[in-house]
N, C-alpha and C positions, 0 to 999 in steps of 0.2 A: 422185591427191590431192596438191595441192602443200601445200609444208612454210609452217606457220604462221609460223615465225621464220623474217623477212625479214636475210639477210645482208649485201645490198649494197643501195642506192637507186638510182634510175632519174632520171639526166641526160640532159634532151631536147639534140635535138643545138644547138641555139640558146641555150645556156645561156652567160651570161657571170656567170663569178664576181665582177668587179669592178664590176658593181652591185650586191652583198648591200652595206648599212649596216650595220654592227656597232652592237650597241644595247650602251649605257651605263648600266650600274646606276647609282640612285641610291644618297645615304646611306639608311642602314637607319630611322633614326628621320625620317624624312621625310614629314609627315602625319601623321591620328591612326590612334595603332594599334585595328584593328575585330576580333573576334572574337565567333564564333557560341555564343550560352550558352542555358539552358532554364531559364526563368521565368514567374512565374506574374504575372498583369496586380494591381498595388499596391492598386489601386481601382476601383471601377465606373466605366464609362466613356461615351459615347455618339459613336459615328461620324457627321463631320460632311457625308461626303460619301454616304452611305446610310442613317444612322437607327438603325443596327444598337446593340442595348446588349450590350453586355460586361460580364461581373461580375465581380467582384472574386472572386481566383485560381485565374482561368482559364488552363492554360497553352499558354507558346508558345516558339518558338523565334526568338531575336530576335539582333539583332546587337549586342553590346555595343561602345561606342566611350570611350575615354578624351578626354576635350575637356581645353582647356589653364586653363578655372578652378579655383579652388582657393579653399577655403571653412578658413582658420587650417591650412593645408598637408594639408588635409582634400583628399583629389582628386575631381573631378564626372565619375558615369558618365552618357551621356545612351544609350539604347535605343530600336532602331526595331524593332516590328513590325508586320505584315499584319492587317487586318479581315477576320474570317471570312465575312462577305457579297460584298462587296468588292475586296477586297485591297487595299484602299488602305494609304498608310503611315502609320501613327500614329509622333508620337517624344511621348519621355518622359523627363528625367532626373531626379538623385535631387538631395533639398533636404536637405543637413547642418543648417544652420541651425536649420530647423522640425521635423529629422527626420521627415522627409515626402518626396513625388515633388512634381514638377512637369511638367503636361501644356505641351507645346510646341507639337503640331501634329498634323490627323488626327482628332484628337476631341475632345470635348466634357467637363472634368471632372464626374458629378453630384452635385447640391447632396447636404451632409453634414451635418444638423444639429447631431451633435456639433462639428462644426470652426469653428463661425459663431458668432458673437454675433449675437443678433435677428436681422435681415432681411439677416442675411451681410454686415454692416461688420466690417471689419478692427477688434478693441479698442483702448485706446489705452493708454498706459504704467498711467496710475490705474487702467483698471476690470480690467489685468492684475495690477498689486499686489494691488487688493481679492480676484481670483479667488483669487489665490497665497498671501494672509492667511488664505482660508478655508480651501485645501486644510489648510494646517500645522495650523490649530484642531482639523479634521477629524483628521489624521494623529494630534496629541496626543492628543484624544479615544479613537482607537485604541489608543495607547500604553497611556494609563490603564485603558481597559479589561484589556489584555493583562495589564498588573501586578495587577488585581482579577483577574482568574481563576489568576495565576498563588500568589497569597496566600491564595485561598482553597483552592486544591491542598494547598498544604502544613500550612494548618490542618488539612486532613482525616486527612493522612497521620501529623500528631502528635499527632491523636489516636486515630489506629487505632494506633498506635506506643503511647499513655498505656492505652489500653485492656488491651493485650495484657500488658505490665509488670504489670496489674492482678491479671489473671488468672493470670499465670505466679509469684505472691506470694501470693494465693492459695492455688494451688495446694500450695506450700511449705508453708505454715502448717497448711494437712491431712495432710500426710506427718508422720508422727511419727520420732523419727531411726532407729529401727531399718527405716525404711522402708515403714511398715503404712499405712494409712489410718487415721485417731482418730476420722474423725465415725461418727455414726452415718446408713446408709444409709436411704435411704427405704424404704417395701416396696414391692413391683411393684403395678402393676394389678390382676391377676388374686389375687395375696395379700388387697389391699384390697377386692376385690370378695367373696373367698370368707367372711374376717371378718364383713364386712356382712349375709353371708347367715346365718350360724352367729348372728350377733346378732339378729337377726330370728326365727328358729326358738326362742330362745330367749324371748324376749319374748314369742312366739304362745302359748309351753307354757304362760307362766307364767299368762297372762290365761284359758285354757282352765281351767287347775287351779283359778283365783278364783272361775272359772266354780260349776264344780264344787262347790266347797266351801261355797255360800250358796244351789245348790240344795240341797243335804245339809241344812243348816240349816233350811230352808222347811218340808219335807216332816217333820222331829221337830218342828218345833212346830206344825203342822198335827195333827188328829185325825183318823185314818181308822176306817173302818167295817169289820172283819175280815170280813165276810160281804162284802161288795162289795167290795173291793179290799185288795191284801196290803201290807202294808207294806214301805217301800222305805229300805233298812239305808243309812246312810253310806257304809262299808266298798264297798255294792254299787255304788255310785253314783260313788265313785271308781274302781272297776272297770271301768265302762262303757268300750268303745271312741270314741273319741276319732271324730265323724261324718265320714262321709265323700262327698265330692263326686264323685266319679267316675259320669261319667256312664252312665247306663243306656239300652239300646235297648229296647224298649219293642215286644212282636209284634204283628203287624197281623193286624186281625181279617177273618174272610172273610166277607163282605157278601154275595159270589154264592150260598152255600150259604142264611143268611136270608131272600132273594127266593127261592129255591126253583130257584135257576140252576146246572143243571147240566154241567159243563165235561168234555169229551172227554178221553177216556186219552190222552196223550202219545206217539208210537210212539217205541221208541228204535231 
């Protein structure tokens, strides 16, 4: 196996060293400087020697060049890359000006409708003003709104602020100084529900006992007949139990033993 590191070179025997030309560097800044960068395509495009469309930020690897305009000491890069059908070369550089690109060559820019006035004429100074009048109108518009919502912010928070002061004064004024509460509390639910019942039981008794007391009365000024029926005392009449609703179940009667039907013993 011969050695990969070659240490000497091989001079045929015809070899005249005084025809090598010594070559001559130039200066360093000599031409424009090109360097390889990775970008993505500015705008949609359309290749004009294949048809091919390219979309805006698609990437690619392109060669950046420094050219020698200069836009208010602003410097112009112009970039060339390859169509991916193709390979043809597209160039491109950048527009300070309109802060924008500008297609050079390779393709086709496509129409923008935001970037046009009507049927893609260039505007002219007036219908730029007028556009420029509107934005600002528009901006102010914005602005005023911003100050409307930002006044109404602080409305709300002065009065969740007035609120609160409300409430914490309030509160003060129920404290008595040795620290107790001085109002008087409500009663619970369940308090007000039990009253309400105790008040009602009472109300029932009372209506019961009126009850009572004017049958009593009916029956002494009525005349009865000792043979047919006894007489019925006040006293006894108040005595009565109070009737009762509770309901009763009621035994069912057997039907099959009245038809004469008789039912089998059970086995257990």
């Amino acid at each position: 196996m011969s050695e990969r590191k070659v240490l000497q070179k091989y001079y045929p025997p015809d070899f005249d060293p005084s025809k090598l030309e010594r070559r001559v560097r130039g200066p360093k800044n000599a031409g424009p400087k090109v360097q390889t960068v990775r970008l993505m395509a500015p705008f949609p495009m359309k290749c004009t020697a294949c048809g091919e469309y390219i979309y805006k930020g698609r990437k690619f690897n392109a060669r950046k060049e420094t050219t020698e305009e200069k836009y208010y000491s602003i410097p112009i890069y112009r970039f060339y890359i390859r169509c991916t059908r193709c390979s043809g070369e597209i160039t491109f550089k950048t527009d300070p000006k309109n802060m924008d690109y500008t297609c050079e060559r390779g393709a086709k820019r496509n129409t923008e409708p935001w970037r046009m006035n009507g049927a893609g004429v260039q505007e002219s100074d007036e219908e730029r003003l007028d556009r420029l009048e509107r934005e600002e109108e528009e901006k102010n518009a914005m602005q005023e709104l911003e100050t409307k919502t930002l006044d109404a912010k602080r409305e709300m928070q002065v009065a969740d602020a007035l609120d609160e002061i409300q409430m914490k004064n309030a509160r003060n004024e129920r404290i008595g100084k040795d620290g107790t509460d001085v109002t008087v509390v409500r009663e619970s639910i369940n308090e007000e529900r039990e009253r309400q019942e105790r008040e009602d039981e009472e109300a029932a008794r009372r209506a019961f006992m009126r009850a009572q007391e004017d049958l009593g009365e009916i029956i002494e000024d009525d005349e009865y007949d000792a043979t047919t029926a006894p007489a019925i005392k006040k006293e006894d009449a108040l005595e009565m139990p109070p009737p009762s609703f509770k309901r009763v179940v009621k035994k069912k009667k057997d039907h099959a033993a009245a038809l004469g039907i008789k039912k089998k013993p059970s086995l257990v």
